[in-house]
C-alpha positions in Angstrom: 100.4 106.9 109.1 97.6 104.8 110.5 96.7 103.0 108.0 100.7 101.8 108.5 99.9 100.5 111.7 96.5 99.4 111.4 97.3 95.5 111.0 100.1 95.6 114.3 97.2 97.4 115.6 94.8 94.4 114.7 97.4 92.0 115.8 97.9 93.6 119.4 94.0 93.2 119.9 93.7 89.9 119.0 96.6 88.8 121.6 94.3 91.0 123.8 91.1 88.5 123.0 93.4 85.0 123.3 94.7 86.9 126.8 91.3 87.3 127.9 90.0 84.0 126.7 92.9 82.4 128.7 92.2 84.1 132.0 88.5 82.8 132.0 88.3 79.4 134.2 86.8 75.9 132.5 83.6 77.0 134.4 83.2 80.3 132.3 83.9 78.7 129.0 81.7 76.1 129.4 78.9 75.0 126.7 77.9 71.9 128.0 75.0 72.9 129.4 73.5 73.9 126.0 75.1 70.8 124.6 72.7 68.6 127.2 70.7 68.5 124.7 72.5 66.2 122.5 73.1 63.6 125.8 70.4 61.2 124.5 70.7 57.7 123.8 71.1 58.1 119.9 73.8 60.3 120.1 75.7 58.1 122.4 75.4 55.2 120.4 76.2 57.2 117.3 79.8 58.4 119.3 80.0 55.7 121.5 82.7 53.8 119.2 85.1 57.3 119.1 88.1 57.2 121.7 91.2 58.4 121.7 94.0 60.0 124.6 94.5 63.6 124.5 96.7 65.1 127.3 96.9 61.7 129.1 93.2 61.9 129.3 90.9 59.6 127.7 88.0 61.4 125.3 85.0 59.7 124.7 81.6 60.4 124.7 81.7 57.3 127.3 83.9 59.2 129.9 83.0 62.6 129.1 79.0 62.0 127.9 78.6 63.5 124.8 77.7 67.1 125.4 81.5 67.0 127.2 82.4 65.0 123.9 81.3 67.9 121.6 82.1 70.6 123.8 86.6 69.0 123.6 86.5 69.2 119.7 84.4 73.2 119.7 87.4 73.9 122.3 89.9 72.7 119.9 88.0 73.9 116.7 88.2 77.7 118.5 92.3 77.0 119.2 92.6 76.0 115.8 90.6 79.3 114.7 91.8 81.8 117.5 95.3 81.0 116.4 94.9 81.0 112.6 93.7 84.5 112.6 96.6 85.2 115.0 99.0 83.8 112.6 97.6 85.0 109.7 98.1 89.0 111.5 101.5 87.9 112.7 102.1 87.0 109.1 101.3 90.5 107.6 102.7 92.3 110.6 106.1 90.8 109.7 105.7 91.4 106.2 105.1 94.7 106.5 108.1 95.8 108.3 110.5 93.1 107.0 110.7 92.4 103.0 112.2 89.2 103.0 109.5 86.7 102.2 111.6 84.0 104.4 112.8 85.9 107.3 109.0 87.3 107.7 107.6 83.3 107.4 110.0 82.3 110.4 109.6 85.4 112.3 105.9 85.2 112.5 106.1 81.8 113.1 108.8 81.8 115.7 106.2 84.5 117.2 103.0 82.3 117.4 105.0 79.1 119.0 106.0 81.9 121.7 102.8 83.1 122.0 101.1 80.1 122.1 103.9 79.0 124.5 102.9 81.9 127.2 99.0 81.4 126.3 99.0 77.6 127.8 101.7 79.3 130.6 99.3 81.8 131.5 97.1 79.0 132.7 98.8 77.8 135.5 97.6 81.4 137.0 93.4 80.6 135.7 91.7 78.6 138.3 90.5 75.5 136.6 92.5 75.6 133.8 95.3 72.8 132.4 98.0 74.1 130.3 99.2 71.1 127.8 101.7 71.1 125.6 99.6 69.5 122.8 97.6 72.8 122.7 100.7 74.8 122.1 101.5 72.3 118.7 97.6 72.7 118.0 97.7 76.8 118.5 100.8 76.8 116.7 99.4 74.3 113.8 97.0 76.9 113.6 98.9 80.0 113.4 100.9 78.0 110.7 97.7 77.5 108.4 97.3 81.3 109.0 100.2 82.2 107.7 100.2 79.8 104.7 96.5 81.5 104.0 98.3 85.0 104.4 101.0 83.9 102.0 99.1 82.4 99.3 95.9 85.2 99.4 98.9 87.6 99.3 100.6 85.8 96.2 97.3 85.4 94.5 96.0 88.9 94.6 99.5 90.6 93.5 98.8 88.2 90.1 95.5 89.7 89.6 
């Protein structure tokens, strides 16, 4: 019976761990004082010539010195991997209790853009924290990459 359950069981906790990483402020997430380290002059010069907007705000290693620089593309990296393992879960979740490949693609789609939709919501209530639509597209981006994984490990070890 268990063993039935064990992925929504999997699934539930990892919500629990994206819930918990969204109620911790910028402050308590931050790395940039380990990434100090790399504010010398060679690595500015090496990503001085990178720029680009991202939620109206400039990113450069210009206006956010480089250990900020880093620390914006590990933030995104861990959305990009916090809600591929989220999708990929919703994935098996909703093929589990629904057999129609289709319905359980959209479904566990449907349910990471939601997710992801409340995650960046959530924020408003975390002191210090921005919620931006382009992280919802990202998270969701992600749990879409997670489901494709699920699908296609799925496909390939039923041929084996």
């Amino acid at each position: 019976m268990i063993r039935r359950y064990f992925v929504l069981i999997l699934l539930v906790s990892w919500a629990m761990v994206i819930f918990f990483f969204s109620s911790q402020t910028y402050e308590e997430q931050s790395i940039t004082p380990f990434l100090a380290q790399f504010n010398t002059p060679y690595w500015y010069d090496k990503l001085s010539g990178i720029s680009f907007m991202y939620g109206g705000v400039e990113v450069s290693a210009r206006t956010a010195g480089v250990n900020g620089f880093l620390e914006f593309f590990l933030r995104k990296g861990a959305h990009l991997f916090i809600f591929f393992v989220f999708g990929l879960l919703m994935y098996r979740v909703w093929g589990r209790f629904v057999k129609k490949p289709v319905l359980s693609f959209s479904g566990a789609l449907l349910c990471v853009l939601l997710y992801a939709s409340a995650d960046e919501l959530h924020q408003i209530l975390t002191g210090g924290r921005t919620p931006l639509w382009q992280d919802v597209i990202l998270d969701t981006f992600g749990g879409l990459l997670g489901i494709y994984f699920s699908l296609f490990w799925y496909r390939w070890r039923r041929r084996q």
